[in-house]
C-alpha positions as CSV (number, residue, x, y, z in Angstrom):
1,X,0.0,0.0,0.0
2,X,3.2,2.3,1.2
3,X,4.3,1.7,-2.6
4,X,1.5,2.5,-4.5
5,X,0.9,5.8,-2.6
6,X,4.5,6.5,-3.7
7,X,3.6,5.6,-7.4
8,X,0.6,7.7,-7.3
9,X,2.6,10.7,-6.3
10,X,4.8,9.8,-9.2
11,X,1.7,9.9,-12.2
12,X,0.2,13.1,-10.2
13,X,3.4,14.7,-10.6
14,X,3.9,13.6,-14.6
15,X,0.0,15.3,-15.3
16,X,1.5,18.9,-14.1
17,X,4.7,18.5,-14.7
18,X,3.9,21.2,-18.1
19,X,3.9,23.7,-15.2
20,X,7.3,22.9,-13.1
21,X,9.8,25.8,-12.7
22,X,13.1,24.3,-12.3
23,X,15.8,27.1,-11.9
24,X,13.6,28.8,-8.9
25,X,12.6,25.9,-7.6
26,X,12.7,26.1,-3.9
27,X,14.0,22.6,-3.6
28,X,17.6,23.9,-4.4
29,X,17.2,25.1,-1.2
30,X,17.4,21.2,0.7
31,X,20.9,21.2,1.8
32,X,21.4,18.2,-0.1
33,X,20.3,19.4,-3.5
34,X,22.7,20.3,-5.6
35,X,21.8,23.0,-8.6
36,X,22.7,22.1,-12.0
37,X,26.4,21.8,-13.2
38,X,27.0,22.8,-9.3
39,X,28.6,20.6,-6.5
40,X,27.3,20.0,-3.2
41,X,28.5,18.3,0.0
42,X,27.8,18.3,3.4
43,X,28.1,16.4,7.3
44,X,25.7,15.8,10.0
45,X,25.4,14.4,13.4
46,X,22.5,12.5,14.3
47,X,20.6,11.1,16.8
48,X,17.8,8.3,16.5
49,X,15.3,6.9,19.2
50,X,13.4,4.0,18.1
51,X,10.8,1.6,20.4
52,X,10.8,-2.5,19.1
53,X,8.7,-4.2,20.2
54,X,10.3,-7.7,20.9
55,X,9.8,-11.4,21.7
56,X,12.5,-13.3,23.1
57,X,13.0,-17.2,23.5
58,X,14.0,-18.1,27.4
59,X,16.2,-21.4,26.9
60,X,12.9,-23.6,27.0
61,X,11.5,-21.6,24.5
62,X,8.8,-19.8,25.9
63,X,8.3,-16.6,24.4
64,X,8.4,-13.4,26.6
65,X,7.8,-10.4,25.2
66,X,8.9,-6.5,26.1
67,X,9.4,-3.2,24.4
68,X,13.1,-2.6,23.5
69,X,13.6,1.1,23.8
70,X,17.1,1.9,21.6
71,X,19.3,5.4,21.7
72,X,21.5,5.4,18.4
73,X,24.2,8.0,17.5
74,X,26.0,8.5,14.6
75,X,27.3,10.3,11.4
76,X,26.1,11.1,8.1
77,X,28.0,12.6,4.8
78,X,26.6,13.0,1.6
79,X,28.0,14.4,-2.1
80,X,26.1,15.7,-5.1
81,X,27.0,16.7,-8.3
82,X,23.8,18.6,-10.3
83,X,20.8,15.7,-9.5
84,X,22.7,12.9,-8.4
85,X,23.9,12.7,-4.6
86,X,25.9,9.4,-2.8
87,X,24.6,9.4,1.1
88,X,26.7,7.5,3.4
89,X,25.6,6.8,7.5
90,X,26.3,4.8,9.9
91,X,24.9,4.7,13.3
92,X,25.4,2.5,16.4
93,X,23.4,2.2,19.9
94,X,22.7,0.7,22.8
95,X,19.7,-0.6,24.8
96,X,18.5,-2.6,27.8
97,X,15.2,-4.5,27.8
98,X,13.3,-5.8,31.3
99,X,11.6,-9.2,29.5
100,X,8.6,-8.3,31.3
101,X,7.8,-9.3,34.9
102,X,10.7,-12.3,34.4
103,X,13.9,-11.8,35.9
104,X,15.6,-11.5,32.6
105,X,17.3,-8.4,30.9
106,X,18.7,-8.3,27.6
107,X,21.2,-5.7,26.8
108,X,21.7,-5.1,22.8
109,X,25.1,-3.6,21.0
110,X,23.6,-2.3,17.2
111,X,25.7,-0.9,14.5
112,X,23.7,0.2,11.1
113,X,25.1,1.2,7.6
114,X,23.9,3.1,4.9
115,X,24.7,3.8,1.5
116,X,22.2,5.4,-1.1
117,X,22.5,7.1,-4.4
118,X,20.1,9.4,-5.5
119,X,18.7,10.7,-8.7
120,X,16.7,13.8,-8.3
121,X,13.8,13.5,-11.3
122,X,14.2,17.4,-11.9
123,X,12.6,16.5,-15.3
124,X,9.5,16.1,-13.4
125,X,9.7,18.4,-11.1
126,X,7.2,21.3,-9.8
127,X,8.0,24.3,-7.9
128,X,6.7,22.6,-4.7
129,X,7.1,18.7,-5.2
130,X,10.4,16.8,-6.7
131,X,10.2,13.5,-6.9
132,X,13.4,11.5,-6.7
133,X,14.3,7.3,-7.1
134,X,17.1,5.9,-4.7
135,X,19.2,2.4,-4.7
136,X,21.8,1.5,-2.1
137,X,22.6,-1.1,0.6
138,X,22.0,-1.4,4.3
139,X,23.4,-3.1,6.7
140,X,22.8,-3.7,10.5
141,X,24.9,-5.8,13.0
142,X,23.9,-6.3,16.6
143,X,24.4,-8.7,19.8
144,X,22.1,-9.9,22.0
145,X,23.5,-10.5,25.4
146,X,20.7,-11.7,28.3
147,X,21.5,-12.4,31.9
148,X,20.8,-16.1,31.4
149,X,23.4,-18.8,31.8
150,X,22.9,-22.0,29.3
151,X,25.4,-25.1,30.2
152,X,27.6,-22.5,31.9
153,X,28.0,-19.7,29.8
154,X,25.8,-16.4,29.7
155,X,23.3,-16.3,26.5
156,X,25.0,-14.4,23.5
157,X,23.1,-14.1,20.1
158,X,24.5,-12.5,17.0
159,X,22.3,-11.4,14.4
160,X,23.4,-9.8,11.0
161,X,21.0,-8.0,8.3
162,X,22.4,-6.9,4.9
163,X,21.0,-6.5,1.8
164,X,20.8,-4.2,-1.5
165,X,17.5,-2.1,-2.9
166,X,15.9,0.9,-4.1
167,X,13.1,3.4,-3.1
168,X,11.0,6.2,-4.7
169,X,10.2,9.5,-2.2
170,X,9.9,13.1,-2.9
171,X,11.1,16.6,-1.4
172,X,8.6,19.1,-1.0
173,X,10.0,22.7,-0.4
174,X,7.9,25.1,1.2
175,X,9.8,28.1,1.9
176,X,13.6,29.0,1.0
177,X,14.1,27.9,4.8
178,X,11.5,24.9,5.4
179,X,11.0,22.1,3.7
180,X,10.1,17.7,3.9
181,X,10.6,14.7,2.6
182,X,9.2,11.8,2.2
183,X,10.3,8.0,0.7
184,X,9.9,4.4,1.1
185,X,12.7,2.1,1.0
186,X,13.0,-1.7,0.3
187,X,15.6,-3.8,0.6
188,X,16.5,-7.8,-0.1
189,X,18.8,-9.7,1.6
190,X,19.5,-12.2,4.3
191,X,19.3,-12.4,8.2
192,X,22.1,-14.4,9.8
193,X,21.5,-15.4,13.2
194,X,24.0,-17.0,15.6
195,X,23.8,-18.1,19.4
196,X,25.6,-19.9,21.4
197,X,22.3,-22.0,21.7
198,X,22.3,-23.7,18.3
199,X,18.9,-24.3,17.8
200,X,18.7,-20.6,18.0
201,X,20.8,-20.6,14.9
202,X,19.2,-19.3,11.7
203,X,19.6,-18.4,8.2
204,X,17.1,-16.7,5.8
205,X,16.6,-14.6,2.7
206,X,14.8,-10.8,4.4
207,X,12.9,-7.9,3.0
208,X,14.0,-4.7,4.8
209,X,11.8,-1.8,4.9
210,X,12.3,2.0,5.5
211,X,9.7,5.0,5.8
212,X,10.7,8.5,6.0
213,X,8.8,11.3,7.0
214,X,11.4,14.4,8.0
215,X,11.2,18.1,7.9
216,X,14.3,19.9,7.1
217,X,15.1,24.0,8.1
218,X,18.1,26.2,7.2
219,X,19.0,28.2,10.4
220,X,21.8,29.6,7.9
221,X,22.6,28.5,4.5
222,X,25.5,26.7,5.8
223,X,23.8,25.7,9.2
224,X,20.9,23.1,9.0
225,X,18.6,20.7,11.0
226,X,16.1,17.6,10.5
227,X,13.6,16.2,12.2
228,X,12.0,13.1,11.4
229,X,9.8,10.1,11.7
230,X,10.8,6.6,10.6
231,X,9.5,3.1,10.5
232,X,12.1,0.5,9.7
233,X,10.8,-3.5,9.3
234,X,12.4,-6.4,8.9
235,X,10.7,-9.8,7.4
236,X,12.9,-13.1,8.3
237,X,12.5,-16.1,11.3
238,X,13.2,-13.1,13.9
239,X,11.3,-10.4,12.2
240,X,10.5,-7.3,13.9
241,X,8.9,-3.6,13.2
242,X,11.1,-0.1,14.4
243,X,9.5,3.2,15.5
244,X,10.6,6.3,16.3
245,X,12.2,9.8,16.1
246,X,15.7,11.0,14.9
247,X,17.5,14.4,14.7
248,X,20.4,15.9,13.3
249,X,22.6,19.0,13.1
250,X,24.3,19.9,9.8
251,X,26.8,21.4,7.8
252,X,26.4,22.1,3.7
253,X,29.4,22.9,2.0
C-alpha cells in the first residue's frame, strides 16, 4: 500500500509537470540538493530513538515479550553533483530490555550502515514537489546478550541483516528555509542469526523496509537541521517492526 501511494505521487506529478519551474525551484534550497552543473557536500550528526517491540525465547522456548527502547548516535555525509547525490551513514546504539515481569534483561550492541545514491527527477519536477528514485545497501549488526546462563555460559546471540534495494520518495519545499521529505525504502537480503544456543541458529533470505517522513530548516545556509519520523521492518524467522524519532545538526558545504 506504502508503494503504491509512492507511485501515485509519481503519475500526479507527470500530469503537471507542463507547469514545473526548475531554476527557482525552492527545492535547491534542501541542503542536499545540488543545482545544475554545481557541486554539493555536506556532514551531520545525528541522533535516533526507536521503540521495538520484541519477543525473546528463554532457553525452554517460551516466548516473553517486552518493548526494547534503543538510543542510536552517529554520522552522516553526503556528495552531489547537479541531480545525483551518494549518502553515506552509519549509526550505532545501545539498549537494555526488562523481559517483562521475568527476571531476565537483555542488553543489545547495534551498529547500522547506509549507503544510497540518488537521482533527483528534476525532469518532473514542480515548484513545490520533486520526486526523486534511490538504490543503495543497508546493513545492520547487533548482539544480543541476556542475563541467562545456558550449560555454563551467559546467552549471547548475534544477528546480522544486509542486503541491497531501491526506493522512490519526494522533497517538498515550502519556503527558502523549510521544507520535507518523504520515501519508502526496500531492501532484499539475508538475516544471519547466531547463538551460542544452536537451535537458535538461523539463516534466511529478508525484506527490509524504510519510511521516512522528516522536515528539514536552514537556520543559515551553511547551518541546517532535520527532524523526522521513521518506520524500519524487517521480514525473516526473527522479524520485527522499528518506530521512532531522529534528529540531526548539519553542515552544507
Amino acid at each position: 500500500m506504502k508503494l503504491l501511494f509512492f507511485i501515485s505521487l509519481f503519475f500526479m506529478n507527470l500530469s503537471i509537470a507542463q507547469t514545473r519551474v526548475i531554476e527557482d525551484s525552492l527545492v535547491y534550497n534542501d541542503p542536499t540538493v545540488a543545482k545544475a552543473g554545481k557541486w554539493v557536500g555536506g556532514v551531520s550528526a545525528d541522533f535516533y530513538a526507536f521503540q521495538v517491540p520484541i519477543t525473546q525465547y528463554d532457553s525452554n522456548f517460551n516466548p516473553l515479550s517486552a518493548t526494547q527502547s534503543l538510543n542510536m548516535t552517529g554520522l552522516s555525509g553526503y556528495a552531489g553533483y547537479d541531480d545525483f547525490t551518494l549518502m553515506v551513514s552509519y549509526r550505532q546504539g545501545s539498549s537494555t530490555t526488562q523481559m517483562g515481569a521475568s527476571s531476565i534483561v537483555a542488553s543489545s550492541t547495534p551498529y547500522q550502515t547506509e549507503i544510497n545514491l540518488r537521482y533527483l527527477a528534476t525532469p518532473l519536477a514542480t515548484k513545490y514537489f520533486v520526486p526523486y528514485f534511490l538504490v543503495g545497501y543497508v546493513g545492520i549488526h547487533s548482539n544480543y546478550l541476556l542475563n541467562v546462563t545456558v550449560n555454563g555460559a551467559q546467552e549471547n546471540n548475534f544477528t546480522n541483516i544486509q542486503g541491497y534495494g531501491g526506493g522512490l520518495g519526494g522533497i517538498i519545499p515550502l519556503t527558502d528555509k523549510w521544507g520535507f521529505r518523504i520515501d519508502e525504502r526496500i531492501y532484499s537480503g539475508s538475516v544471519t542469526t547466531t547463538s551460542i544456543i544452536p537451535s537458535f541458529n538461523t539463516s534466511s533470505n529478508s525484506n527490509f523496509y524504510q519510511t521516512t517522513l522528516a522536515s528539514y530548516y536552514n537556520f543559515t545556509e551553511q547551518i541546517n537541521g532535520q527532524l523526522g519520523l521513521r518506520t524500519e521492518t524487517t521480514t525473516g524467522a526473527y522479524g520485527s517492526t522499528n518506530y521512532g524519532l531522529y534528529a540531526t545538526i548539519g553542515y552544507r558545504f
